[in-house]
N, C-alpha and C positions, 0 to 999 in steps of 0.2 A: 349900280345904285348903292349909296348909301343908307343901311337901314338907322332910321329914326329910333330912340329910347321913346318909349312911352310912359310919362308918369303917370300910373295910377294915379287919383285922387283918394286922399285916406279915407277911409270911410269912418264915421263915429261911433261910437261906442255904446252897444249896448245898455243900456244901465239897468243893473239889476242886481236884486240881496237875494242870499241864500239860507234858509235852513238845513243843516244835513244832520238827521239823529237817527241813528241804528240801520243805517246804510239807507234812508231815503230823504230825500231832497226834495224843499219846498220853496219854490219864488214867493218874490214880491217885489214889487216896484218900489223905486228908492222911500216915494210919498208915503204907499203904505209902511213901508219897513221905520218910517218915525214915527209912524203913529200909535205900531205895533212896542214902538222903543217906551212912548209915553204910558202907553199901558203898564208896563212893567216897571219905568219909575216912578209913577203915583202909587203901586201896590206895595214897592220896595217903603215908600214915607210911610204907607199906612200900617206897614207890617203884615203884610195878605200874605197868602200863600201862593206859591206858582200856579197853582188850579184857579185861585180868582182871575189871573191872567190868562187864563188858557179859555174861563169863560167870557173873558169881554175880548179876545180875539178871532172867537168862534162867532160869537155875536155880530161883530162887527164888520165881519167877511161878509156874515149872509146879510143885514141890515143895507151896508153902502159900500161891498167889495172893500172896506177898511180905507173909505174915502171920503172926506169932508163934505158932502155934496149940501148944496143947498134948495134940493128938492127932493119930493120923494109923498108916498101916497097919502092924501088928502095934506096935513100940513108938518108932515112929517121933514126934521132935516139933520143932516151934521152925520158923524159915526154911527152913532146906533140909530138913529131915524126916531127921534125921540119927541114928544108932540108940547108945543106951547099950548096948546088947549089941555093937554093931559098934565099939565101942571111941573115940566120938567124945567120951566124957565123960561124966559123970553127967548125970539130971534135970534139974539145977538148974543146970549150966554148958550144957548146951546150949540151955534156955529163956534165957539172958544172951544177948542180942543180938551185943553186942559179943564176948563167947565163940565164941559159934557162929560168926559170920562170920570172926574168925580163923582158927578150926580151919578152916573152908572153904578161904580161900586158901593157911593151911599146905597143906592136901591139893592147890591148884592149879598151885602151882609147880612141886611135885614130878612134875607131869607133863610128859615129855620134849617140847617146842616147841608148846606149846599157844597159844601166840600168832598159829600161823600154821593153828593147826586152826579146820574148821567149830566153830560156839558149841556145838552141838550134842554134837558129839564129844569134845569138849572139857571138857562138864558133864556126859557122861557118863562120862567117866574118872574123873572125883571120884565118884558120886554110884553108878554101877554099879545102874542103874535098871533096871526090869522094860521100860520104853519108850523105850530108847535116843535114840528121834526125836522127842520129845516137846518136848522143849526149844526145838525150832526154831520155833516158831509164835509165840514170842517175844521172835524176835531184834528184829523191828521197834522192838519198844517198847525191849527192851532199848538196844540203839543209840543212842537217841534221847533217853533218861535217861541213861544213859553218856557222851554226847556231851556234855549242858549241864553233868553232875553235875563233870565231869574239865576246865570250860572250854574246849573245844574250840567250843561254842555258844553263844555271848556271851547273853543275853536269852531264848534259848530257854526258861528255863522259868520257868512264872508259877502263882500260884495264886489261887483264888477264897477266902474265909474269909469267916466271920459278926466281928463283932466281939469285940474280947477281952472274955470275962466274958459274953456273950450266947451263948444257944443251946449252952450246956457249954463256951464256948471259952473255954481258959486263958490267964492274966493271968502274965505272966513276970516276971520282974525280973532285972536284971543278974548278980546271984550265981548265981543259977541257969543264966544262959546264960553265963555263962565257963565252970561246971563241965558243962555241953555241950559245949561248945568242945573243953574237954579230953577229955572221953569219946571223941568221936568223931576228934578232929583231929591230939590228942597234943598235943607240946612244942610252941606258936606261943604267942607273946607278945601277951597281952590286957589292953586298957587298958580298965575298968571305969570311966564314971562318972553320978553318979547326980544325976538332975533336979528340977525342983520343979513348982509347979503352970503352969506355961505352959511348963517347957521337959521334953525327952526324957530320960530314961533311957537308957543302953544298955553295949555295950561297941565299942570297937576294934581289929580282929583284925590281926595282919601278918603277912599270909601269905606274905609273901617267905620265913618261915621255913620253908615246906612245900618249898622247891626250888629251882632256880638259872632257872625263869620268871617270875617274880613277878605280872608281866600274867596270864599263864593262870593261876595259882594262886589270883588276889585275884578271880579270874573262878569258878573253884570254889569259893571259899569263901563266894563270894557268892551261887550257885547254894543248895548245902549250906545257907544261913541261910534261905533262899525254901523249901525242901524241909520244913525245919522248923518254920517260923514257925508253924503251928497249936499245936504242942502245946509252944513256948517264949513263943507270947504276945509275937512280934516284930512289930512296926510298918510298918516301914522299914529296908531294904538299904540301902546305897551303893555304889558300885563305879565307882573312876573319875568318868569325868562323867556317871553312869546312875545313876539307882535307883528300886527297887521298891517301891511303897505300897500298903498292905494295901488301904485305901479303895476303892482303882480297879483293884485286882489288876494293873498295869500297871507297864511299865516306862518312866521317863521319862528328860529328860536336864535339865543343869545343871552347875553349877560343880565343879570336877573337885578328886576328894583325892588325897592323894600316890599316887602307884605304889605298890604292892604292901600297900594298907590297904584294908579293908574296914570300914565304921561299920555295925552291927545297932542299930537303936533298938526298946525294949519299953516 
């Protein structure tokens, strides 16, 4: 007898982001891992400090596992579970991601030195929870997305992905990732341009425009495009003499771009 080859059927791919800071590792689902991204470029427009970020990450795990959900107790919905009767806005502005995580940190400044409060205390000054101490079980991860999300953690975070247009994963293109760029990151200058069949796609972001560190900034911004890359259909980072390829999930090194740019290939 002839023995038969059996093809396996590929199996699909995992999808998932990582944090890894001081030798521990922390997931997230691609969904959470943008919205964990948004957090830290509306902190970056507003000039917050990574600890605001660490506290509406920690928030937002315990409130909706860091998931846009449109239900939740009595008429609570969105990321932090934030109440249309409690005056955070209508429906439909607080399901807006970007909406709701504003109103969050408008509510978090306003609290008197929260920068030097436990995270805990600190999100429960906003949020005025039934579990005051709930929040802390969080911090780890929080910290540790906060950490790569704000540059502080050069390479720390990486993601696994199936291929673009495979297994439901979107296929980006340039237009589209500038007007993310903007959603999330505000006024930074994006240079758009567009490939053919053997070269890339993408844009160029200059995040010198986000602050007066340009290194940590092109370092979050380059995080923030990793955080994203599932549901923008990116390829390839750069940052510096580093970057990230969807391929190997990995972060490599190489020929260095100017300071304070960042190249997204889709």
């Amino acid at each position: 007898m002839v023995a038969l080859d059996r093809l396996t059927p590929e199996q699909p791919v995992a999808a998932r982001c990582t944090a890894t800071v001081d030798g521990s590792s922390w997931p997230m689902s691609p969904d959470q891992a943008q919205h964990a991204a948004l957090f830290a470029g509306t902190a970056a427009r507003r000039d917050l400090p990574a600890r605001a970020v660490t506290i509406a990450i920690a928030t937002a795990l315990q409130e909706s596992r860091l998931e846009n959900i449109d239900y939740g107790d009595r008429d609570s919905i969105g990321l932090f579970q934030q109440r249309p009767s409690q005056g955070w806005g209508t429906v439909e502005q607080i399901m807006d991601p970007v909406f709701s995580t504003g109103a969050f940190f408008d509510a978090l400044v306003k609290v008197d030195g929260y920068q030097d409060m436990p995270i805990t205390e600190a999100a429960q000054a906003v949020q005025r929870s039934g579990f005051p101490d709930a929040y802390a079980q969080h911090e780890g991860s929080a910290r540790a997305w906060a950490s790569a999300l704000t540059g502080h953690s050069p390479g720390a975070l990486t993601c696994t992905l199936p291929e673009r247009g495979h297994d439901g994963a979107p296929v980006g293109s340039p237009v589209g990732l500038a007007e993310r760029v903007a959603r999330d990151l505000g006024d930074v200058r994006v240079e758009q341009y567009q490939g053919g069949d053997d070269t890339p796609s993408g844009v160029t972001v200059h995040a010198e425009d986000l602050g007066p560190d340009p290194q940590r900034q092109a370092l979050a911004v380059a995080a923030w495009a990793v955080a994203v890359a599932y549901e923008q259909g990116i390829t390839r980072v750069q940052v510096g003499d580093t970057w990230w390829d969807r391929d190997t999930g990995e972060w490599s090194t190489g020929p260095a771009l100017d300071p304070g740019l960042v190249d997204i290939q889709v």
